[in-house]
C-alpha positions in Angstrom: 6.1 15.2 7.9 5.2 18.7 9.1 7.2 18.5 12.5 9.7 17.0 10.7 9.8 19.9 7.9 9.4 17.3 4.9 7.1 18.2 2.1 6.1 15.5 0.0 8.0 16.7 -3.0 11.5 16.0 -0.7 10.2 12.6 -1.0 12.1 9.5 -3.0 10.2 6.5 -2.7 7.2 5.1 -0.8 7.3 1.5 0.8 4.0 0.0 0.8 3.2 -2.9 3.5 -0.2 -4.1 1.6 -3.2 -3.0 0.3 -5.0 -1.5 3.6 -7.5 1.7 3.0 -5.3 2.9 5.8 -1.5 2.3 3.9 -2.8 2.9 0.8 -5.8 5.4 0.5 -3.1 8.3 0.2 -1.5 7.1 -2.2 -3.1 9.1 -5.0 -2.5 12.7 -3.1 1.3 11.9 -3.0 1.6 11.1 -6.6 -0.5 14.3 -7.4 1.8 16.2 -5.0 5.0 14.2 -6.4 4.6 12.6 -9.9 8.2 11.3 -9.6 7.7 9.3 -6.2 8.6 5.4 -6.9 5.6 3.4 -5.2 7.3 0.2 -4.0 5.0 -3.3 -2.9 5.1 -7.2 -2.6 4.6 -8.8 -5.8 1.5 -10.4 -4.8 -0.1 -6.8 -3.5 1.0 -5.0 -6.5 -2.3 -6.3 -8.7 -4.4 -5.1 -5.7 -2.7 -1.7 -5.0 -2.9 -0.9 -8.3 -6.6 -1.8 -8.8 -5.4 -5.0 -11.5 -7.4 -7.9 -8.9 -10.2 -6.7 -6.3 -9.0 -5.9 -3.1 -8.7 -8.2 -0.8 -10.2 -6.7 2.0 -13.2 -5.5 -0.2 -13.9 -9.0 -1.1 -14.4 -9.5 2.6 -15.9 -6.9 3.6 -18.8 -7.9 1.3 -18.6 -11.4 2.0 -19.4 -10.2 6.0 -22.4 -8.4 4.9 -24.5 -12.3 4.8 -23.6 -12.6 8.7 -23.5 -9.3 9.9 -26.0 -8.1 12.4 -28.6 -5.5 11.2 -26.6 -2.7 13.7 -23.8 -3.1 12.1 -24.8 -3.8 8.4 -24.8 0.2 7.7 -21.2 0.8 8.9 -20.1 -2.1 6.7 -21.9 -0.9 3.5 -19.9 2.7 4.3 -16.5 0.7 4.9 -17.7 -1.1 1.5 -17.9 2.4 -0.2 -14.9 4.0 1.2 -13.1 1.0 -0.3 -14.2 1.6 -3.8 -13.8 4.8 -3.1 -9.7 4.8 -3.3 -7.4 5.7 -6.2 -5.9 2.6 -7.4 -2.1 3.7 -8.3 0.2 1.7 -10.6 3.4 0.2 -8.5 6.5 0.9 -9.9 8.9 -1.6 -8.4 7.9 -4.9 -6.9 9.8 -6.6 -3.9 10.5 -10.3 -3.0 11.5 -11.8 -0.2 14.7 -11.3 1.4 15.2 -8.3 -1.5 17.6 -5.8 0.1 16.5 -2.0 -0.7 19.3 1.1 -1.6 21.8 -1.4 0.4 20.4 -0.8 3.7 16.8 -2.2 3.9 15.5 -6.2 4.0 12.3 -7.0 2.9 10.7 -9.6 5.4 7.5 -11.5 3.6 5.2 -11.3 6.6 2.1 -12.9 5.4 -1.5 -13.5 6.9 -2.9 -9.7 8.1 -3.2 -9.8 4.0 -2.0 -12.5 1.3 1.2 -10.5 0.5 1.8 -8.5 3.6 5.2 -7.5 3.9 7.8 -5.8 6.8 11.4 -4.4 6.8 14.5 -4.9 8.6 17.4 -2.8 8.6 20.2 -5.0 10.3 22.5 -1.9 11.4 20.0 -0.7 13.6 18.1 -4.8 14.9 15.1 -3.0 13.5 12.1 -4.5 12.5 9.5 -2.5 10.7 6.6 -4.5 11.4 3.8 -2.6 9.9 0.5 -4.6 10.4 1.7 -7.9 11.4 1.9 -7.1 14.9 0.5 -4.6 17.0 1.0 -2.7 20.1 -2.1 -3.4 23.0 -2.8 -2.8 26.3 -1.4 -6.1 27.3 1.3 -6.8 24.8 1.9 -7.7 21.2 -1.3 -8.6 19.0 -1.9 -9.9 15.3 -3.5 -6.8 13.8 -7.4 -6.7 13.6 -7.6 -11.0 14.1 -11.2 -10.7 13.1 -9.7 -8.9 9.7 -6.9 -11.0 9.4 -7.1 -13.2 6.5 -5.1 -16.2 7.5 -4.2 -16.8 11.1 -2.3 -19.4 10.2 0.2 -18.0 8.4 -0.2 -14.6 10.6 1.4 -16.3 13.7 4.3 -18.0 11.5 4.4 -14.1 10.4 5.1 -13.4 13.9 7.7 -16.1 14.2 9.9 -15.4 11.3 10.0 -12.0 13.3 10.7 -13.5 16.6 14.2 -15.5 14.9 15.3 -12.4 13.7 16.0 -11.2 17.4 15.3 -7.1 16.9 16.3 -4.7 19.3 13.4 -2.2 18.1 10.1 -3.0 16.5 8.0 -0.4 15.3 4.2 -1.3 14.7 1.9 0.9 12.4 -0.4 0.2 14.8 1.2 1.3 18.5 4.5 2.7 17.8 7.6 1.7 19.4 8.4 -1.6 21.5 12.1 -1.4 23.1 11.9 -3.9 25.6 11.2 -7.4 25.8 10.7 -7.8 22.7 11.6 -11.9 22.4 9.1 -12.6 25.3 6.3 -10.5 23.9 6.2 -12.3 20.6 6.8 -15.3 22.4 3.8 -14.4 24.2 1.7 -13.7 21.3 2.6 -16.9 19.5 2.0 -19.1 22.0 -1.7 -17.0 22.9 -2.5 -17.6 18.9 -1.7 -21.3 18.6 -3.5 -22.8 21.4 -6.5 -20.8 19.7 -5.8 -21.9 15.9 -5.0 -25.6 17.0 -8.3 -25.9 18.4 
């Protein structure tokens, strides 16, 4: 925002994918910085975002502490604390599938990285904004975090709803930009993910 000389009072609204430490653990400094800013989420992340259910991820992360090998057990509790650590923030306006936003912005339900995951689409430019459904690797297109990934399932139909729309950008929280091939690298991905969920 800096290199782009935007302070966070210039600021309208703020479009939030799910409820992630790293989409949402913010979210209390831009309020306190801009008391006005409209907070917008899914329907079904809303409760979590704004601290009404227990987070999702939270839930797992304690859940993995039965399994998880003595190494790792102290990295986990701190994830587990950083999680109850954030500012849960009421969400002002909730979005539904297919919702259009100030005329210019689609809202794609893109569940499975989280229950009500979400992505955007603005059709004049055959961009997809596809936050933490997919991500950018080394050798393609990946599901964000599949060990984190709540449903699989419904992550890789995620991925296909994406694939029919047929962008000509995608940007990925997770490893910026993809230009190019877009169709075979999610066709790619797809096809990775269901030989290894139909098995």
């Amino acid at each position: 925002m800096k290199d782009l000389q935007i302070e966070v009072s210039d600021l309208y609204a703020i479009l939030l994918s799910h409820d992630d430490i790293d989409h949402v653990g913010a979210l209390s400094l831009f309020k306190s910085k801009n008391p006005d800013l409209i907070v917008y989420s899914s329907s079904i992340e809303a409760p979590y975002i704004s601290g009404m259910k227990k987070s999702e991820r939270l839930q797992q992360a304690e859940d993995s502490l039965i399994n998880i090998p003595k190494e790792h057990k102290a990295w986990a509790e701190g994830f587990i604390e950083q999680l109850k650590g954030i500012k849960r923030i009421e969400v002002d306006l909730l979005l539904e599938d297919n919702e259009i936003i100030e005329g210019e912005i689609e809202v794609i339900f893109t569940p499975g990285h989280t229950k009500g995951h979400i992505s955007f689409y603005v059709p004049l430019q055959q961009l997809v904004i596809a936050n933490d459904a997919v991500v950018v690797e080394e050798q393609g297109l990946d599901i964000a975090n599949p060990q984190f990934t709540l449903d699989m399932h419904q992550a890789v139909k995620s991925v296909e709803r994406i694939k029919r729309i047929s962008p000509k950008k995608m940007i990925c929280y997770h490893g910026g930009i993809v230009g190019e091939e877009i169709y075979d690298k999610l066709n790619a991905l797809i096809n990775r993910y269901k030989s290894a969920i139909s098995n």
